[in-house]
C-alpha positions in Angstrom: 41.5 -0.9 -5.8 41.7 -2.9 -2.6 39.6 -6.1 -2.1 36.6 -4.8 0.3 37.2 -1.0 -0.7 34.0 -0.7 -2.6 34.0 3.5 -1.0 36.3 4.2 -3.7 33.5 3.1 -6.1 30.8 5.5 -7.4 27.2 4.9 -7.1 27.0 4.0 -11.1 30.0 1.5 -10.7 28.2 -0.3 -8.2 25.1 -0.6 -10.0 26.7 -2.3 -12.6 28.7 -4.7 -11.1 26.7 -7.2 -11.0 23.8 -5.5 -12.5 21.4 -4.8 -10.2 17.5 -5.0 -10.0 15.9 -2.2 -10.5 11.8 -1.9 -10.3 9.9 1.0 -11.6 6.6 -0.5 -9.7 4.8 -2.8 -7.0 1.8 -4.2 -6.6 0.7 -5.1 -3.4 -1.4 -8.7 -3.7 -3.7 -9.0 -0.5 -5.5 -12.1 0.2 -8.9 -11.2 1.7 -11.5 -12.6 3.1 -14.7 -11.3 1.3 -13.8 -9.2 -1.5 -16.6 -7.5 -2.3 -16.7 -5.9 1.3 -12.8 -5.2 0.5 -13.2 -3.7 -2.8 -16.3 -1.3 -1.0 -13.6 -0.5 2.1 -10.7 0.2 0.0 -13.0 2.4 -2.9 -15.7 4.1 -0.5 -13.9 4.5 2.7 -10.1 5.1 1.2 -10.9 6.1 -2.2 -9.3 3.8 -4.4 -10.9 2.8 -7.9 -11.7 -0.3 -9.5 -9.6 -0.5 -12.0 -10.2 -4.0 -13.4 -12.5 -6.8 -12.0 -11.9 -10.4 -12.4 -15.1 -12.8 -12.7 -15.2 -16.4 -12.3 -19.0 -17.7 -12.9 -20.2 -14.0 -12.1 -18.4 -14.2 -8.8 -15.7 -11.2 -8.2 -12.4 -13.4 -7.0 -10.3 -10.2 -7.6 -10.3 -6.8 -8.2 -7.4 -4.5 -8.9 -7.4 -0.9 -7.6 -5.4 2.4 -8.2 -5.0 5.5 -6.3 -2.8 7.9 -8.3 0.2 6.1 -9.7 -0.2 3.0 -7.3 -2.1 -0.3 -7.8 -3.2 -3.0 -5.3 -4.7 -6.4 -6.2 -7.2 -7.9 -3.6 -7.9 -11.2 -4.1 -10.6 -14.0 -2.5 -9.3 -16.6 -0.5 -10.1 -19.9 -1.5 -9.4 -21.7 1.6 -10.4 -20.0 5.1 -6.5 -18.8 6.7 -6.1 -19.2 10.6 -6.0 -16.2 12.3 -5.6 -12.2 11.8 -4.1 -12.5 7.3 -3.3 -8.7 7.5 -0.7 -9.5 10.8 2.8 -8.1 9.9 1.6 -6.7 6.8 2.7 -2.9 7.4 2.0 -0.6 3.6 3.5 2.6 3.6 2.2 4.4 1.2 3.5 8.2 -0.2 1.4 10.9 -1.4 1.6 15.1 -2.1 -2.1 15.1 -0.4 -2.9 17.0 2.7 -2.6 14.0 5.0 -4.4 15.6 8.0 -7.2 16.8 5.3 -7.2 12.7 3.9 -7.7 11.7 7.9 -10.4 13.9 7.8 -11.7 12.6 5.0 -11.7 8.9 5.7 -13.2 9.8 9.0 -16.4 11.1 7.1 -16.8 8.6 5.2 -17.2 6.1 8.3 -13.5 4.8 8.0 -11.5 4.6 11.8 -7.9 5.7 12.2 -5.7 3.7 14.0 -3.0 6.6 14.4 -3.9 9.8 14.0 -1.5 12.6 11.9 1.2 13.3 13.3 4.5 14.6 12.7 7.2 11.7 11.9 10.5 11.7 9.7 10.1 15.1 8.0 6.8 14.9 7.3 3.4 13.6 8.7 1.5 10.5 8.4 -1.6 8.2 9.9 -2.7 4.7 9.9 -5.7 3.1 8.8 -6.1 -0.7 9.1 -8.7 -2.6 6.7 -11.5 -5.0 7.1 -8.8 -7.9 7.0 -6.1 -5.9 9.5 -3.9 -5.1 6.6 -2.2 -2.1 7.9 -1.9 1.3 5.8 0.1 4.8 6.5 0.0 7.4 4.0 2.6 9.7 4.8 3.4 13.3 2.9 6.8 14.7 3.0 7.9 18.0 1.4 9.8 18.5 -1.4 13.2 18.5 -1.1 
């Protein structure tokens, strides 16, 4: 095979040569400002749950969450950070849910969406942005 002709190769060639990384997770780390009022957001308002707390002299400095398979870590910052820390931070995340139903939902519980559902790439999603201005879209796509 040609140098630079790597369309002649087949997916599993590629992979191997070098190996590449592959990841069967991730866990989102967010650096927030008072995790307690986090944890609440993400747990009352979203519906995550606590998974695992982490304690330092009785004080929460982290808390890990899960919704379905997925897992974020929010942790208290230790020195105050200039400006907006959820700026750029865009997590898209996938579910089977009723999206528009989950909107719904959120809205109930005293949450505020950002972008309403809507129809986008095959399927539909909507924004939520958290206490800290991490931004969130759960998006549902059928089954192909």
């Amino acid at each position: 095979m040609p140098i630079g002709d790597e369309t002649a190769q087949t997916h599993s060639e590629r992979r191997r040569r070098p190996e590449t990384l592959r990841l069967r997770a991730v866990m989102p780390i967010l650096t927030v400002s008072d995790v307690e009022r986090s944890m609440t957001w993400y747990c009352d308002i979203l519906g995550f749950v606590a998974a695992e707390e982490l304690r330092e002299d009785g004080r929460l400095i982290a808390v890990q969450l899960k919704a379905g398979k997925v897992r974020f870590l929010l942790e208290q910052e230790t020195e105050p950070l200039a400006g907006n820390r959820g700026q750029g931070v865009h997590l898209y995340c996938a579910t089977r849910q009723d999206v528009t139903r989950l909107a719904g939902l959120i809205q109930e519980r005293g949450g505020v969406i950002e972008q309403a559902p809507g129809d986008v790439h095959g399927g539909r999603d909507f924004a939520v942005v958290d206490p800290d201005g991490y931004r969130l879209s759960i998006f549902w796509r059928p089954e192909r």
